[in-house]
C-alpha positions in Angstrom: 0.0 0.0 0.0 1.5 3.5 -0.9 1.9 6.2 1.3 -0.6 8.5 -0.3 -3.5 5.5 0.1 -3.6 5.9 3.9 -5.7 8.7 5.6 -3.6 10.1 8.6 -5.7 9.2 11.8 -6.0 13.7 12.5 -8.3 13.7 9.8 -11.2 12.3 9.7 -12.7 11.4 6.5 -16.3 12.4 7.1 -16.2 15.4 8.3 -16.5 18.5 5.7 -15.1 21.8 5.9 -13.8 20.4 9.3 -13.5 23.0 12.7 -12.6 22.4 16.3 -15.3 23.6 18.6 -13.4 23.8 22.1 -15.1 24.3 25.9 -12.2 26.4 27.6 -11.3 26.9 31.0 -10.8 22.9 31.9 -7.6 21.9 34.0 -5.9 19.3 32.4 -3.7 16.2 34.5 -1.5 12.9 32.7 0.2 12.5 30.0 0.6 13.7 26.5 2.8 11.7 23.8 4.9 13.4 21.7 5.0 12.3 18.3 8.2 11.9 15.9 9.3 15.1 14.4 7.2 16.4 11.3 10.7 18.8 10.3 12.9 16.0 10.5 10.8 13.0 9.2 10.3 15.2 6.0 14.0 15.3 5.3 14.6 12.1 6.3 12.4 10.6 4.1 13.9 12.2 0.9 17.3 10.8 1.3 16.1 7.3 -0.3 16.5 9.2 -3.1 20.3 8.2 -2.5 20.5 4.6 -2.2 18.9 1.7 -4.0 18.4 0.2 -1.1 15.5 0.0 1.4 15.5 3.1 4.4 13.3 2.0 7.2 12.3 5.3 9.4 10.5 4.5 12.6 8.4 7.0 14.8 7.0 8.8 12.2 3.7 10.9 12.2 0.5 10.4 10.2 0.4 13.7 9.2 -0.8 15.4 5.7 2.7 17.1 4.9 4.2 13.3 5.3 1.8 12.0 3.1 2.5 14.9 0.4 6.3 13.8 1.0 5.1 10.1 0.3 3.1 11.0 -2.8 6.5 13.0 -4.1 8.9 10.4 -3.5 6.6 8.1 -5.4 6.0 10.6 -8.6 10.0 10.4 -8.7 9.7 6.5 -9.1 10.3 5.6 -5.7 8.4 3.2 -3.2 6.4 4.2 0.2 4.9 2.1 2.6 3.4 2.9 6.1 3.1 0.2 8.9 2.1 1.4 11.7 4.2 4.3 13.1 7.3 3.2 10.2 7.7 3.7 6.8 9.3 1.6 4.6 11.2 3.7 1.7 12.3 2.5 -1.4 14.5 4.5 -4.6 15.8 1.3 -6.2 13.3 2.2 -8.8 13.9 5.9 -9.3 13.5 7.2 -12.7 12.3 10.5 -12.9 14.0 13.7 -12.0 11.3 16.3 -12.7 9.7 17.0 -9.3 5.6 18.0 -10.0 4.7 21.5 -9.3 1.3 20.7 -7.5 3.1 18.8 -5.0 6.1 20.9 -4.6 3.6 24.0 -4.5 1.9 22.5 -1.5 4.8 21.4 0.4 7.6 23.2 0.8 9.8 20.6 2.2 9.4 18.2 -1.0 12.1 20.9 -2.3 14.9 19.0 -0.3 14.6 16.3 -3.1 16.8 18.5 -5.5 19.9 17.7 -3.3 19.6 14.0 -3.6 18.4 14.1 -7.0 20.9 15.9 -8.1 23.6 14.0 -6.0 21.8 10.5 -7.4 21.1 10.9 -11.0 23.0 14.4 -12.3 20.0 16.5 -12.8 17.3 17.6 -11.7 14.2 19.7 -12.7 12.6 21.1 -9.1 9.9 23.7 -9.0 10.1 27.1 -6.5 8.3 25.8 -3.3 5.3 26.5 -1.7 3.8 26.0 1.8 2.5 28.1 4.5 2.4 31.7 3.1 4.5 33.6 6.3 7.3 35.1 5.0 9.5 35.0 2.2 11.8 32.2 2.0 14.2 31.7 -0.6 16.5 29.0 -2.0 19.2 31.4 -2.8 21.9 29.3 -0.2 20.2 26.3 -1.6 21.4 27.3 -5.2 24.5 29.2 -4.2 25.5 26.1 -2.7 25.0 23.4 -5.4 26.9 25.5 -7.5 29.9 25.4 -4.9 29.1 21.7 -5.8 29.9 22.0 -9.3 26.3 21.7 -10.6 25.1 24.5 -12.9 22.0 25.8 -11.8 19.3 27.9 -13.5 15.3 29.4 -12.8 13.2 30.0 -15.6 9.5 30.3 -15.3 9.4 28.9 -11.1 11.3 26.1 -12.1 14.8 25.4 -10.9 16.8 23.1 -13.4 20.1 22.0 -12.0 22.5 19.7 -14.2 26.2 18.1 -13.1 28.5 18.3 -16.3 31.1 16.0 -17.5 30.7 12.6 -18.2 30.3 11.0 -14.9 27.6 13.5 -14.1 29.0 13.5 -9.8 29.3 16.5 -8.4 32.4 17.6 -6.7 33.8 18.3 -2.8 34.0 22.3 -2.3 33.8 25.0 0.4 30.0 26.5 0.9 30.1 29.8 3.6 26.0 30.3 4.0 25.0 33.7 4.3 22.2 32.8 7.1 22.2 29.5 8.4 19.3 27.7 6.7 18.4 24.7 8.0 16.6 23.9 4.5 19.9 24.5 2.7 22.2 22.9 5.5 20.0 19.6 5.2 20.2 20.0 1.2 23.9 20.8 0.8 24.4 17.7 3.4 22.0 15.4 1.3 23.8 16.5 -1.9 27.6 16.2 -0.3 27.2 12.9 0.9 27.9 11.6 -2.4 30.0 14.0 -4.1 33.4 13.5 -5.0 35.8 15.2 -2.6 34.8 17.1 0.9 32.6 19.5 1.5 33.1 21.9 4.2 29.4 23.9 5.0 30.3 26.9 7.6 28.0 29.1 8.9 25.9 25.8 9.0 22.1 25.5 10.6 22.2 24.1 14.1 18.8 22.4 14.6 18.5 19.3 16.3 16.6 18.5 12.8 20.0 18.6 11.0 21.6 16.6 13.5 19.2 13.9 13.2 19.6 14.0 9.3 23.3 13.5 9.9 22.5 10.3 12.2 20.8 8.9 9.4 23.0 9.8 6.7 26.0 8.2 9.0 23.8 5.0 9.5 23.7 5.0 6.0 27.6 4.9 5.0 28.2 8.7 5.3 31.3 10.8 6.5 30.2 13.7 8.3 31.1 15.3 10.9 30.3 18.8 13.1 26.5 18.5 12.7 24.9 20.7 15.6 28.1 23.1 15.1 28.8 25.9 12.3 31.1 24.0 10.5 30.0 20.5 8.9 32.4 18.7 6.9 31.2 15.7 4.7 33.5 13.5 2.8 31.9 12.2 -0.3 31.5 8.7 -0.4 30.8 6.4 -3.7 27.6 4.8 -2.8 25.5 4.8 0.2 23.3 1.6 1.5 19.7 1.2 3.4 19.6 1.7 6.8 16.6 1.1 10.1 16.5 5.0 12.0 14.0 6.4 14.5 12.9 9.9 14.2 13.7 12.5 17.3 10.5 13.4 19.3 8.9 16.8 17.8 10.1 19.5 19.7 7.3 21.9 18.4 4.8 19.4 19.8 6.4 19.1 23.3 6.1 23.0 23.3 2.7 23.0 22.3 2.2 20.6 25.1 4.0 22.6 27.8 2.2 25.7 26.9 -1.0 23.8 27.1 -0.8 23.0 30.5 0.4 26.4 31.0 -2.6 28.2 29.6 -4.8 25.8 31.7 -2.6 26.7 34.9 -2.1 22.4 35.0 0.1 20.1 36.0 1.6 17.8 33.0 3.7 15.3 32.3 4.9 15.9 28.4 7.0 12.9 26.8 9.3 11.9 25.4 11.1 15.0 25.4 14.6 15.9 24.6 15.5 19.2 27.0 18.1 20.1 24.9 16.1 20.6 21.9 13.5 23.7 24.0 16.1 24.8 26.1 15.0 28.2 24.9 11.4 27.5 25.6 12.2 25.8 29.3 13.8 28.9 30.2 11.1 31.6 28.9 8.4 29.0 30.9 10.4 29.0 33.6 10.9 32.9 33.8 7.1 33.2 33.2 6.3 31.5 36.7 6.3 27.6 35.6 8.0 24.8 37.4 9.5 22.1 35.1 11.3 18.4 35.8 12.9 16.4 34.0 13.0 12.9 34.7 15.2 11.5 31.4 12.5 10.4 29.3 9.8 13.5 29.8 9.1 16.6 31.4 6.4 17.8 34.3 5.5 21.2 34.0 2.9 22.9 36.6 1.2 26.2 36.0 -0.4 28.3 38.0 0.1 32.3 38.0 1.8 33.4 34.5 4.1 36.3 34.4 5.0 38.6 31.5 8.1 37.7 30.0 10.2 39.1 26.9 11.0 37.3 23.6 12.9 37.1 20.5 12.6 34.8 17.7 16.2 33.2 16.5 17.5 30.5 14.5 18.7 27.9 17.1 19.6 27.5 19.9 17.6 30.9 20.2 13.9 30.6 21.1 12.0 28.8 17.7 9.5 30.9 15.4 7.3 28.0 14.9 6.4 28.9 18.9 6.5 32.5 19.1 2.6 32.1 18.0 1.6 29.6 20.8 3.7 31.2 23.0 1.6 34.4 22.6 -1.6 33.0 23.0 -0.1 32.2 26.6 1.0 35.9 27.1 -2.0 36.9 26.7 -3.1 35.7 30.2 -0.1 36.7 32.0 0.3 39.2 34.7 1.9 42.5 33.3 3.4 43.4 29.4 5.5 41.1 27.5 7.4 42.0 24.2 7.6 39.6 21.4 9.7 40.2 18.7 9.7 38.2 15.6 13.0 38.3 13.6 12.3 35.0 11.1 9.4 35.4 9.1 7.9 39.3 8.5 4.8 37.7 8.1 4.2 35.5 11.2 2.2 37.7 13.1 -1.2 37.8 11.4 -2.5 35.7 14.4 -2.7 38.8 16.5 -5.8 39.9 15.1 -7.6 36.4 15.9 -6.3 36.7 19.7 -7.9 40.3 19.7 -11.0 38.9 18.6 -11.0 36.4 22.0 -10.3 39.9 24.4 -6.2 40.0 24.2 -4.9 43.4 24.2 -2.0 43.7 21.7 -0.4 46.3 20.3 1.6 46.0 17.1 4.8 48.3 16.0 6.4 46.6 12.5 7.7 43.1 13.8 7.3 43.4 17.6 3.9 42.6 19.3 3.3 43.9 23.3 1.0 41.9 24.7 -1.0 43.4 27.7 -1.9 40.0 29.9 -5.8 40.0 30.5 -7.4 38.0 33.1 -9.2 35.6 30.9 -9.8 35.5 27.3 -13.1 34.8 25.7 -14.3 32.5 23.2 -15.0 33.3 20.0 -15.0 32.1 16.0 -10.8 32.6 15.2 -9.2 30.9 12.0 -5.4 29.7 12.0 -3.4 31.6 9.2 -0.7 28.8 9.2 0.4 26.0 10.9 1.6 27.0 14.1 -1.0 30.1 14.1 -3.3 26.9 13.8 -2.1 25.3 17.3 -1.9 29.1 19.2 -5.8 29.5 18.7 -6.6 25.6 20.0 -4.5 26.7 23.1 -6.2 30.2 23.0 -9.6 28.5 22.9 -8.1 25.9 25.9 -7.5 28.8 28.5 -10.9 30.9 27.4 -14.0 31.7 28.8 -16.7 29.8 26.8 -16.7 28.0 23.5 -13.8 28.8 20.5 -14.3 27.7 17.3 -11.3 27.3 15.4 -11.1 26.8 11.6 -8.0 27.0 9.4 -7.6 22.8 9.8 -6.0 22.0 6.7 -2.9 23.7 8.4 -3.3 21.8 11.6 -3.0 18.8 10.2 0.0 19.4 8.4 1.8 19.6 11.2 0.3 18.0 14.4 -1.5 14.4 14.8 -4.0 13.9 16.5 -4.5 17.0 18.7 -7.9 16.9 19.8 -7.7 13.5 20.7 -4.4 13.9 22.5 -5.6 16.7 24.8 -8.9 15.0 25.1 -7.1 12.4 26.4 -5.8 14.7 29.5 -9.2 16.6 30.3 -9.5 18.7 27.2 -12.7 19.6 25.5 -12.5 19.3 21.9 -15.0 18.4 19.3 -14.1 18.1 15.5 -17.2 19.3 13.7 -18.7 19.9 10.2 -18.5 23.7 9.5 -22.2 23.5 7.9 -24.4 23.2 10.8 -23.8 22.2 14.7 -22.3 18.9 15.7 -23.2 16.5 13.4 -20.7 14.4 12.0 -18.1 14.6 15.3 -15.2 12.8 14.8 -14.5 10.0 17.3 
């Protein structure tokens, strides 16, 4: 069965123009799991484009953006299985390197399969990607780089066309300095090095626990890398690389999410499993903010109960993470006193403000910096997500309000977390998934 035949278990199938309708101001108490990182999965996934031989990834989430992955891999020729929480991958069969547009329009991420591509067959034909529209993100350090690589690279009409001259079409070791540090073009340059002829030395290189993990695999896999997690990653090219069995790291975004759930409910959690390292950032602004948090080597307790303002600014890591600056805020929103958030990734990842103003919070904007003016409680109301993570800040708004939220926007919830409703149901939450035509008909179980 292909990837793209299974329906991810966040999305149920009779349910149209889905919304959550959510009874706020519940405590909640347990557990919440932590699924396998959407970020990394994605990339991990799309280096079977490198080996003829079967990659087994374990812990992976049934989420829409995986599936879109799954439906690209297999457009390219190659094989995608899901059993259970693993996917079985197959590029023996590879035979086409002309990425579609629709798919690579949807999902950004499907972009990474120009590196292997490339790397794998000596061309490839990739369109400019898509995905959630907040912020401009271009592959400029993606293309700077696979020219470092020897590959000559041109965009004509959206469509970037990358070729490896000579006869044996393999592109060659050199030195990449990245302007920013792009974890999309770190985890491309990376995919692309690994089988290049020569080293590669990527400086000013992303730090992400995401590109970390892609190096574990790529290692498993017959690799030479070394310095993920650090500025400076060198790879030495190796002729072939084989199959390889690899679990994905927890999703830190989730385990955010999760923390700042319990925080907006002013509960006490247990959140796992959890890597600390990976929201050391976030730890520390929960912590400043009042929270108490343990860590006891597989997860972490958190307990809530008064909520101060605290300051923030959005960085690449280990700096505090954009995709959170959103949830984070809906959690401001209730504190005691002002909080600043500034937002230095994405110029257009604060169009969630206006939603939270329609549930009572009092923020004031100035260009990329919101002040949020804690409230006592916010209210319920109809708010929509305008992208993934703006998604998740309204189900936690709608979690620590007065009254009934209706969230819509879905389509980017799902990309990104599985299960929610289910998940915080599971703890004390109260979360319908209804049709948007009418009242609760059609409730998901």
């Amino acid at each position: 069965m292909s990837l793209n035949a299974v329906q991810p278990r966040s999305i149920p199938k009779i349910i149209l123009n889905p919304q959550l309708e959510i009874s706020g101001g519940r405590s909640l108490s347990g557990e919440l799991h932590v699924s396998g990182a959407k970020n990394s999965a994605l990339v991990l996934m799309a280096t079977c484009l490198l080996t003829r031989d079967p990659v087994r990834l374990r812990n992976v989430p049934p989420l829409t953006d995986i599936a879109a992955m799954g439906e690209m891999l297999t457009s390219l020729g190659g094989r995608v299985r899901r059993q259970g929480d693993c996917l079985e991958l197959s590029g023996e069969a590879i035979n086409n390197s002309t990425a579609p547009y629709e798919l690579v329009n949807s999902l950004r991420a499907s972009f990474f399969c120009i590196g292997p591509l490339l790397a794998r067959m000596g061309m490839a034909k990739v369109p400019l990607p898509g995905g959630c529209q907040i912020g401009t993100r271009p592959v400029v350090e993606h293309v700077k780089g696979l020219k470092a690589l020897g590959a000559q690279v041109t965009i004509e009409h959206g469509v970037v066309t990358a070729v490896v001259p000579g006869r044996g079409h393999r592109l060659t070791g050199g030195r990449i300095h990245m302007d920013c540090p792009s974890v999309g073009a770190t985890e491309t340059l990376m995919m692309a090095a690994a089988l290049a002829d020569g080293e590669t030395v990527i400086d000013n290189a992303a730090l992400e626990p995401e590109v970390l993990d892609l190096a574990g695999l790529l290692i498993a896999m017959g690799a030479r890398i070394r310095g993920a997690g650090t500025p400076t990653i060198t790879i030495v090219g190796v002729e072939r690389l084989h199959g390889a069995d690899y679990a994905v790291i927890p999703d830190r975004i989730e385990a955010g999410t999760f923390l700042l759930a319990a925080a907006i409910t002013r509960s006490q959690l247990r959140v796992s499993p959890v890597i600390p390292e990976h929201l050391g950032a976030v730890i520390t602004k929960l912590e400043e903010a009042g929270c108490s948090i343990e860590h006891d080597g597989i997860g972490l307790t958190i307990k809530a109960e008064q909520i101060n303002a605290v300051d923030l600014r959005t960085q690449p890591f280990p700096g505090f993470p954009t995709d959170l600056q959103a949830p984070f805020m809906s959690l401001l929103a209730t504190a005691r006193g002002t909080s600043v958030i500034t937002e230095n990734i994405f110029e257009n990842r604060l169009q969630h403000v206006a939603e939270l103003q329609r549930m009572g919070a009092d923020i004031r904007m100035q260009g990329n910096t919101a002040f949020v003016e804690g409230v006592a409680r916010l209210s319920g109301a109809p708010v929509r997500g305008t992208d993934l993570r703006a998604s998740a800040a309204m189900v936690l708004a709608g979690l620590g309000a007065e009254g009934i939220t209706t969230v819509r926007g879905l389509e980017f919830l799902d990309r990104g977390y599985a299960n929610l409703e289910g998940k915080l149901n599971a703890a004390g939450a109260r979360i319908q998934r209804v049709s948007g035509h009418g009242s609760g008909a059609g409730i998901a179980a």
